[in-house]
C-alpha positions as CSV (number, residue, x, y, z in Angstrom):
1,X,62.4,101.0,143.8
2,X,64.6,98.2,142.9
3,X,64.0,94.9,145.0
4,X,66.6,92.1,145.6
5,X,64.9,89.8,143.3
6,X,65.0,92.3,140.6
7,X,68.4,93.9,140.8
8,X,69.6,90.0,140.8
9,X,68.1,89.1,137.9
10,X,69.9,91.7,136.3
11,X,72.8,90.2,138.0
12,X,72.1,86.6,136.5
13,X,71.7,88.2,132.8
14,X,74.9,90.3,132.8
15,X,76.6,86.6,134.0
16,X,75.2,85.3,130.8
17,X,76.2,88.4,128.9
18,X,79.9,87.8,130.0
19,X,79.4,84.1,129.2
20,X,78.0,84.3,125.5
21,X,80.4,87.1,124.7
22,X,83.5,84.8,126.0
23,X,82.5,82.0,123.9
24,X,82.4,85.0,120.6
25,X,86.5,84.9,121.0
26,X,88.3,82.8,123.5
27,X,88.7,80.0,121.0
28,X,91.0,81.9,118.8
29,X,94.3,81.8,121.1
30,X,93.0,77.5,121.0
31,X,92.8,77.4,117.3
32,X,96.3,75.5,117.2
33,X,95.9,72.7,119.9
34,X,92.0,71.9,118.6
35,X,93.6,71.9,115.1
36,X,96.3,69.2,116.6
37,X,93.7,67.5,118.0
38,X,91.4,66.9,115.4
39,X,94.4,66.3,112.8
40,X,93.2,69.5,110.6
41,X,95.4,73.2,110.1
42,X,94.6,75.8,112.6
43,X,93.2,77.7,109.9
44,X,90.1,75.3,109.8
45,X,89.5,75.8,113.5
46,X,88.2,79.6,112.4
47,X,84.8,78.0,111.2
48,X,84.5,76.7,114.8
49,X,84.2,80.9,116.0
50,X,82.7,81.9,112.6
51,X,79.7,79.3,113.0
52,X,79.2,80.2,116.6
53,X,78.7,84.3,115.6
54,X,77.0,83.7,112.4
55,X,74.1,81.8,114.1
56,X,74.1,83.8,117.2
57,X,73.8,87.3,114.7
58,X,71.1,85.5,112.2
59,X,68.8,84.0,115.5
60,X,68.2,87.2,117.6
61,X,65.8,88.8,115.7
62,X,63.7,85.6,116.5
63,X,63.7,86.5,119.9
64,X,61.2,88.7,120.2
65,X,58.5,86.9,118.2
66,X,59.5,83.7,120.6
67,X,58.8,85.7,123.5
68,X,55.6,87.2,122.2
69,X,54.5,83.4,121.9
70,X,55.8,81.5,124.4
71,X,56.7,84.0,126.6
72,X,60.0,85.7,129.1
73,X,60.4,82.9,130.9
74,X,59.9,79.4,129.3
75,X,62.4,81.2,126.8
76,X,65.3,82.3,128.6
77,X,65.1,78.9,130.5
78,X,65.2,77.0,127.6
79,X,67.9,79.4,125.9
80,X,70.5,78.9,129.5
81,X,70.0,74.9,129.0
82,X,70.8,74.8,125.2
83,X,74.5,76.8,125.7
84,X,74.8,74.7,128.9
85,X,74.5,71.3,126.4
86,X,76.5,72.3,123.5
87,X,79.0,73.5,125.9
88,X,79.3,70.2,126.8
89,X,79.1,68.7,123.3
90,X,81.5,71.1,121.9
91,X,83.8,69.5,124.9
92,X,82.9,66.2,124.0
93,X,83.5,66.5,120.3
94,X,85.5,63.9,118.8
95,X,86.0,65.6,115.4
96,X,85.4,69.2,113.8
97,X,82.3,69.2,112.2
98,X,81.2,68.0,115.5
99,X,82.5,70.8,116.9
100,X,81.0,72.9,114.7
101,X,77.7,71.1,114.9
102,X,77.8,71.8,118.6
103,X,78.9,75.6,118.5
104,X,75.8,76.0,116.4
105,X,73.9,74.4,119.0
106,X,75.5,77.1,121.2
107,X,74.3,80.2,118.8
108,X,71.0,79.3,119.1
109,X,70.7,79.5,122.6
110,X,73.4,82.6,123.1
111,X,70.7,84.2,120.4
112,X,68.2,84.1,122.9
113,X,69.8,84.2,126.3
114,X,70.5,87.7,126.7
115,X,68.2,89.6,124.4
116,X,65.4,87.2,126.1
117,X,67.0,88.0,130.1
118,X,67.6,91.8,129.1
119,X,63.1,91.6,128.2
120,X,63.1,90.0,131.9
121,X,64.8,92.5,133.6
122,X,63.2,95.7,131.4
123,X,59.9,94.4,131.8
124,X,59.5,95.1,135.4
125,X,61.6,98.5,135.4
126,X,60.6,102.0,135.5
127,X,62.2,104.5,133.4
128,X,63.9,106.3,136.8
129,X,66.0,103.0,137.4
130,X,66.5,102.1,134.0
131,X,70.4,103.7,134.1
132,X,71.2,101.7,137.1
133,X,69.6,98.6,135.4
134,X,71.5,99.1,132.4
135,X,75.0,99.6,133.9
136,X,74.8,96.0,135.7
137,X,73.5,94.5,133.0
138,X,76.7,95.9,130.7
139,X,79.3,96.6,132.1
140,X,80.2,92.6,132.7
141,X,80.3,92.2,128.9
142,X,82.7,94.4,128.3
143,X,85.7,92.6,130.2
144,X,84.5,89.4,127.9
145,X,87.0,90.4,125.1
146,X,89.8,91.7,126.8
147,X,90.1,88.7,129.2
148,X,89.1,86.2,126.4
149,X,93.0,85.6,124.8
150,X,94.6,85.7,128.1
151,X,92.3,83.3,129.6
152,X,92.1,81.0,126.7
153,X,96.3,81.1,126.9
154,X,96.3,80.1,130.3
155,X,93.9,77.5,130.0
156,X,95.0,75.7,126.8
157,X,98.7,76.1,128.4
158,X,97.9,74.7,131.7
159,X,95.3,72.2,130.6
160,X,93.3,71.6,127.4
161,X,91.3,72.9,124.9
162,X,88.3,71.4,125.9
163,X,88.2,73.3,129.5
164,X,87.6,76.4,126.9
165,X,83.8,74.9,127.1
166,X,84.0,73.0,130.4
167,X,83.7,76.3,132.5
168,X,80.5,77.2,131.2
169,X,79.0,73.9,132.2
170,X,78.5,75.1,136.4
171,X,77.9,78.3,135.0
172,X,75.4,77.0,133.2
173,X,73.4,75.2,135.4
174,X,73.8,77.3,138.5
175,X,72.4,79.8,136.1
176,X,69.5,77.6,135.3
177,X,68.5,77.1,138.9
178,X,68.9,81.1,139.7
179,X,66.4,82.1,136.6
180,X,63.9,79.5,137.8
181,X,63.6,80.6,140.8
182,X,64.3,84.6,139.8
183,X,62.2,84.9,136.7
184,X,58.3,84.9,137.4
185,X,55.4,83.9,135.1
186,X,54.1,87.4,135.6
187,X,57.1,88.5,133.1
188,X,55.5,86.2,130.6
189,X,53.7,87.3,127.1
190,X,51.1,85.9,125.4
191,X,50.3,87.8,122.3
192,X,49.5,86.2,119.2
193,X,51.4,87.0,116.3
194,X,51.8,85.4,112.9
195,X,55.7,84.7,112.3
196,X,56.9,87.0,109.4
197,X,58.5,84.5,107.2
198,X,59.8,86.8,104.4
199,X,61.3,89.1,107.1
200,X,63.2,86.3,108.7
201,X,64.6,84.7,105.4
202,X,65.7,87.9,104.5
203,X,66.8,89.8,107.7
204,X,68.7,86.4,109.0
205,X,69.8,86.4,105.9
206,X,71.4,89.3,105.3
207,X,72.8,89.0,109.1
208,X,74.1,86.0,108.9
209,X,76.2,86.7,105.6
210,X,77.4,89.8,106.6
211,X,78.4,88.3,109.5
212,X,80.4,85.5,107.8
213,X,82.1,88.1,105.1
214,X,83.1,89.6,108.2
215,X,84.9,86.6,109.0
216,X,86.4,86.3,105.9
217,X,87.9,88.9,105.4
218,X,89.8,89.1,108.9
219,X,90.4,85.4,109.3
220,X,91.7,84.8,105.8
221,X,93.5,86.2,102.5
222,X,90.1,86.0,100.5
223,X,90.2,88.6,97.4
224,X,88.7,91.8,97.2
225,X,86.3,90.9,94.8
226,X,85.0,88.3,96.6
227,X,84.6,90.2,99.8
228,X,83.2,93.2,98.5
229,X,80.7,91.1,96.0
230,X,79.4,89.4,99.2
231,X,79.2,92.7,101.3
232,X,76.9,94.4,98.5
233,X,74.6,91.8,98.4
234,X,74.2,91.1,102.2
235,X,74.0,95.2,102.3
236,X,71.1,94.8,99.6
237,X,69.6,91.8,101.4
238,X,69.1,94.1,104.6
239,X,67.9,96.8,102.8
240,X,65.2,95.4,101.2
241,X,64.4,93.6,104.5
242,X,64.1,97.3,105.9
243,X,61.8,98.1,103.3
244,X,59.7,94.7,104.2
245,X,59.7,95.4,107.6
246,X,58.2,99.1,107.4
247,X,55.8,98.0,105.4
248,X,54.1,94.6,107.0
249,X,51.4,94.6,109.4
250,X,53.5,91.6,111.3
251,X,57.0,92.6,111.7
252,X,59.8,90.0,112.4
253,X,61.2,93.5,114.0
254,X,59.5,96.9,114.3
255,X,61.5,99.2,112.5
256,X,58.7,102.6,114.0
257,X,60.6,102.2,117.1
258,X,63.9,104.7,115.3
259,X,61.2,107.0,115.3
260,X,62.2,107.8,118.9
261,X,65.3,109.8,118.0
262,X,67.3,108.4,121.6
263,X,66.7,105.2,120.3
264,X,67.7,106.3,116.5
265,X,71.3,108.0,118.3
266,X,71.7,104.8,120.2
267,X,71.4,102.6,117.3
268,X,73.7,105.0,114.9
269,X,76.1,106.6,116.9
270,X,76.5,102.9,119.3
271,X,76.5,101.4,116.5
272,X,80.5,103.2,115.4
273,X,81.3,103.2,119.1
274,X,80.6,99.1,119.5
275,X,82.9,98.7,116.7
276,X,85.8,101.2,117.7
277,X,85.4,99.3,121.3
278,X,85.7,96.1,119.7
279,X,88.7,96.9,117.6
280,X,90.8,97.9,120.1
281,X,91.3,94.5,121.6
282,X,92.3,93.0,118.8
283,X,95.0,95.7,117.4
284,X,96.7,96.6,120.4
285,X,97.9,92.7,121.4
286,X,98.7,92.9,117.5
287,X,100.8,95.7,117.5
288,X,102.2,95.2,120.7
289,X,103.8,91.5,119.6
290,X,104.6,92.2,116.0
291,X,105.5,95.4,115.3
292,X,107.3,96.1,119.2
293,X,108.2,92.4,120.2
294,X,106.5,92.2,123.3
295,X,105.9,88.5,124.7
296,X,101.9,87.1,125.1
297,X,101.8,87.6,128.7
298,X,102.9,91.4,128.1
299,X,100.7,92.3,125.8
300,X,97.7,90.4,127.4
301,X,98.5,92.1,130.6
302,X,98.6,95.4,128.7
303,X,94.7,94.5,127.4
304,X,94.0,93.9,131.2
305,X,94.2,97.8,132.0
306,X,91.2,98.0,129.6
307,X,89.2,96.3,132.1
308,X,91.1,98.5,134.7
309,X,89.1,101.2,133.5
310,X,86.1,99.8,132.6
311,X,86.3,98.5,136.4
312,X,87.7,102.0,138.1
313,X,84.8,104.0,136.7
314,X,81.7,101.9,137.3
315,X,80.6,103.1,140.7
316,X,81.2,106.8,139.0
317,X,79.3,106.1,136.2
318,X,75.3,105.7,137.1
319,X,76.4,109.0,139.4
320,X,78.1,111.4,136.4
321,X,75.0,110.4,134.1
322,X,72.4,111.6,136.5
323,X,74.5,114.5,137.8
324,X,75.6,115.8,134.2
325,X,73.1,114.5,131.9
326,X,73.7,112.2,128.6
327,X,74.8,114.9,126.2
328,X,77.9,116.0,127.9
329,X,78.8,112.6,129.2
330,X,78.4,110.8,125.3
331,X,80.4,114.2,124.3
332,X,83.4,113.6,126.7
333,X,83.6,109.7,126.3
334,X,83.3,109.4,123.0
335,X,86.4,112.2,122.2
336,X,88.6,110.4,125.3
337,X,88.2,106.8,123.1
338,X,89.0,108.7,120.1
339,X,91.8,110.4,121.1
340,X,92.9,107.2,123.1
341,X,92.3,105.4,120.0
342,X,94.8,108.3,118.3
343,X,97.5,108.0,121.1
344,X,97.9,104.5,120.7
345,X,98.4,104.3,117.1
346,X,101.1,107.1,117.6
347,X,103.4,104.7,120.1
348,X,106.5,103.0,119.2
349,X,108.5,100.4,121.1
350,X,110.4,102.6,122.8
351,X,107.3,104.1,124.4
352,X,107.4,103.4,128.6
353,X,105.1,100.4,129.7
354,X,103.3,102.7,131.8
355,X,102.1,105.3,129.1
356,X,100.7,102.5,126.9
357,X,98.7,101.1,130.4
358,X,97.5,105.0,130.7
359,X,96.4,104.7,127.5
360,X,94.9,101.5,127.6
361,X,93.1,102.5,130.9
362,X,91.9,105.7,129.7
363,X,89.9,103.5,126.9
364,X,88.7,101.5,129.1
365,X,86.9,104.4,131.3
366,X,85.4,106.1,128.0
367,X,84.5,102.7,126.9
368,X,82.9,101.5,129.8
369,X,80.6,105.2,130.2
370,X,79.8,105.7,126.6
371,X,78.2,102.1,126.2
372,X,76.1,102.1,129.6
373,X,75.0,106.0,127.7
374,X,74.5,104.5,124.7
375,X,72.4,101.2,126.2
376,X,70.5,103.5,128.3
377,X,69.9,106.5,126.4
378,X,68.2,104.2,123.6
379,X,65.7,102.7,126.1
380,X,65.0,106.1,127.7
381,X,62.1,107.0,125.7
382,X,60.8,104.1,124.2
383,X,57.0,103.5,125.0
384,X,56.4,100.4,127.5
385,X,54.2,98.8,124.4
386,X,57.5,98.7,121.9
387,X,60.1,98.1,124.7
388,X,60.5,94.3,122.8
389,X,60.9,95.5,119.7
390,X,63.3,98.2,120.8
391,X,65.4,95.6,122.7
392,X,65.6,93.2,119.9
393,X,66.8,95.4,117.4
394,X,68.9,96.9,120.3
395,X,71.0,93.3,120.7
396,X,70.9,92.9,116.8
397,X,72.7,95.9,115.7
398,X,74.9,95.1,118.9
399,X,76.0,91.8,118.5
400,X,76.5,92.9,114.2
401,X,78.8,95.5,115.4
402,X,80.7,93.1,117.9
403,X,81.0,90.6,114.7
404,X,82.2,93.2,112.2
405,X,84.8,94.9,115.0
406,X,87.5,92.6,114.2
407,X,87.0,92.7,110.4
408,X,86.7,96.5,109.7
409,X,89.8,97.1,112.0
410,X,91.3,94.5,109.5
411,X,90.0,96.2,106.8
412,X,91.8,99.3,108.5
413,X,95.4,97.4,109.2
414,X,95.1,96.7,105.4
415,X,94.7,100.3,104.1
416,X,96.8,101.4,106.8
417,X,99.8,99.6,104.5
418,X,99.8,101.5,101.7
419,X,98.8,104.7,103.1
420,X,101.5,104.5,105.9
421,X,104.1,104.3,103.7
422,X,102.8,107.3,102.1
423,X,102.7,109.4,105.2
424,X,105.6,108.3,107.2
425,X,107.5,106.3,104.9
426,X,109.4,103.0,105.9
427,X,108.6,103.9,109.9
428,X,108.0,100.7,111.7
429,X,104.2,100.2,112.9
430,X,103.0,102.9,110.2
431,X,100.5,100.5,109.3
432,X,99.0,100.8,113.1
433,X,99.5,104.2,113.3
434,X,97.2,104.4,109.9
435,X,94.5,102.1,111.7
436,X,94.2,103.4,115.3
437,X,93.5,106.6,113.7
438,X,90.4,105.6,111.8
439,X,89.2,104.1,115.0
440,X,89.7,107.3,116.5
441,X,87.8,109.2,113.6
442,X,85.1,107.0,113.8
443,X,85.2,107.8,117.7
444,X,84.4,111.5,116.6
445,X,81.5,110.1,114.0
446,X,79.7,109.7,117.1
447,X,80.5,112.9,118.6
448,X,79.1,114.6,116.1
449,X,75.9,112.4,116.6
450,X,76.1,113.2,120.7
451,X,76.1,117.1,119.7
452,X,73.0,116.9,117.7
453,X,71.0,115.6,121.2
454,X,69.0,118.2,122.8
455,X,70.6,119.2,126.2
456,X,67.5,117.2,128.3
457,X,67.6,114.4,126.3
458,X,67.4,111.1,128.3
459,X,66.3,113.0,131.3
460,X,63.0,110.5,131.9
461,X,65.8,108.1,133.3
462,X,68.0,110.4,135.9
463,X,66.9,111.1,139.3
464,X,68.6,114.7,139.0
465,X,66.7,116.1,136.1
466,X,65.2,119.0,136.2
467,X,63.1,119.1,133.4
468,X,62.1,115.1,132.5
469,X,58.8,116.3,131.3
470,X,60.2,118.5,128.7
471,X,59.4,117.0,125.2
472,X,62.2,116.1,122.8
473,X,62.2,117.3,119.6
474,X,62.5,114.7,116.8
């Protein structure tokens, strides 16, 4: 059973989920007036969100060896009063590399926030409420980026930039008090491990630089070359950190735990859905103001009916996985984002206002089921003794697939160019058209991983399964 202190802590860390993921993108719609202010191009202003993501990706493996040490609690406090300061230094910043400075200061504790509240909340869970766990811990996140550039519109319109990192000051502390008081000792860890020092340099490393080409390459006009050297080698920097890790008595990050093959689908089919569900966002305001005209406020109330669906399906959501089971469920959402994906990319201007909402709500329903599937699904039959490890590298390859959305659906709008003109000429928006349809393929990537789970797969989590003792075959 879930008690009140429980089901609200998951409530506090899907508040700080919604507040770290915010911070990943609401400055970009600011980038002009804190560019203004500090007497620098707009363009500069990008190292302000790049800095923020790159330290946040290269930190969260550190999470779980800090919580092994010093324990949940001590942790998570300490991680909800470093974003509440540097919030307030990025607000007070009188220059950029201030700025900067400070938004590094807010990586560090985003990098442990979550990954460190999720540990809180999973600790004390048994695997029959672990879907219900999982959908309030998610489901907030998810309206993070489609609210982020209408919010950050409204509030650099109607007062100033530095509100941006204002809000998450209350937040912040009436978040403080609540996981004081919500988060017990008992959830505290004390093992001794050494720190794996050759695993950090190399897995933050190759994080963090992947993380930063990503940036690159869908902030500016950086060459090919360049973006593609740096790719390999942050590519080859992660696989030889692989190799490290399955092969040290001390992990940074246990890599045995994608033995579990739930938790190996989770981490590889997620993996393509995070990014598709992060792409959208960003290439439907695009194509909505550039290619058919549409004012700001349009378009950003256009993103809105995302959350409409994310927000329409929850209470149906916990109910259709336990009723249905995680096969069929991962089947149908994945193939509705794909072919929303498709149907989007296949619009013009003259399409109706209310078949691009349909179509923006529809993604939001298959995006809101398949990642409370996927989130679940990976933690379903993971052993209680590896469920840190598990949720580290969990909120690793999640928050890498958050900060290489934006760039691969760049990379997309690119090739979509050439080979739009190819396939349909001098038509307006080909390019789109090109690049909602490799979203939508990569959509079906993960429906072929869904079809390989065996039908009772996940079924140690639903209250409706028939068979949950049934072994699954690897």
């Amino acid at each position: 059973m879930i008690d009140a202190r429980h089901r609200n802590t998951a409530f506090l860390v899907a508040g700080c989920f919604f507040m770290e993921n915010l911070d990943s993108t609401i400055v970009t719609t600011a980038a002009p007036d804190i560019g203004e202010s500090f007497g620098v191009p707009p363009t500069a202003v990008g190292l302000v969100m790049t800095a923020y993501l790159v330290t946040f990706s290269v930190l969260i493996p550190l999470s779980a060896w800090l919580t092994s040490r010093l324990g949940v609690r001590p942790v998570f406090l300490a991680a909800i009063v470093i974003f509440t300061l540097a919030s307030l230094g990025c607000a007070a910043s009188g220059s950029l590399p201030m700025l900067v400075a400070m938004r590094v200061m807010q990586g560090v504790g985003a990098a442990m926030m979550v990954p460190v509240g999720r540990m809180a909340v999973l600790s004390r869970t048994e695997k029959p409420d672990l879907l219900r766990m999982m959908a309030y811990i998610v489901w907030p996140g998810l309206l993070a980026p489609v609210v982020a550039p209408l919010a950050g519109a409204l509030i650099t319109t109607y007062a100033s930039w530095q509100w941006l990192f204002l809000i998450n000051v209350p937040l912040g502390v009436f978040a403080s008090v609540a996981a004081w008081k919500l988060v017990r000792e008992a959830d505290s860890g004390t093992a001794q491990r050494p720190l794996d020092w050759l695993g950090l340099v190399l897995t933050c490393g190759g994080l963090g630089g992947l993380t930063f080409t990503a940036h690159l390459i869908s902030d500016s006009d950086t060459s090919w070359p360049v973006t593609t050297t740096l790719t390999a080698l942050c590519v080859a920097c992660l696989a030889v950190a692989g190799w490290h890790l399955l092969r040290t008595p001390n992990p940074l990050v246990t890599l045995h735990t994608l033995r579990v093959p739930t938790f190996r689908l989770s981490q590889s089919s997620g993996f393509l859905f995070w990014i598709v569900v992060g792409a959208a966002p960003f290439l439907c305001p695009l194509m909505w103001q550039n290619v058919f005209g549409y004012s700001a406020i349009t378009s950003g109330t256009l993103v809105l009916f995302i959350f409409v669906g994310n927000l329409a399906i929850k209470p149906a959501t916990t109910p259709m996985l336990n009723h249905f089971g995680f096969r069929p469920v991962l089947l149908v959402s994945t193939i509705t984002l794909a072919l929303s994906m498709i149907g989007l990319g296949f619009t013009t201007a003259s399409t109706p206002l209310p078949v691009l909402a349909a179509l923006a709500l529809l993604s939001g329903v298959a995006r809101s089921v398949g990642l409370t599937a996927y989130a679940t699904i990976g933690l379903s039959d993971v052993p209680p003794e590896q469920m840190r490890d598990a949720n580290t590298l969990a909120a690793t390859t999640q928050q890498l697939s958050t900060g290489l959305a934006i760039a691969l659906a760049t990379v997309a709008l690119r090739l979509g160019a050439p080979l739009g003109e190819m396939v349909f000429g001098a038509r307006s928006g080909a390019a789109y058209t090109v690049a909602f349809t490799l979203l939508g393929l990569a959509a079906l990537i993960a429906t072929a991983g869904a079809l390989r789970l065996h039908p009772q797969a996940g079924n140690a989590v639903r209250t409706q399964a028939s068979a949950a003792s049934t072994p699954q075959p690897s």
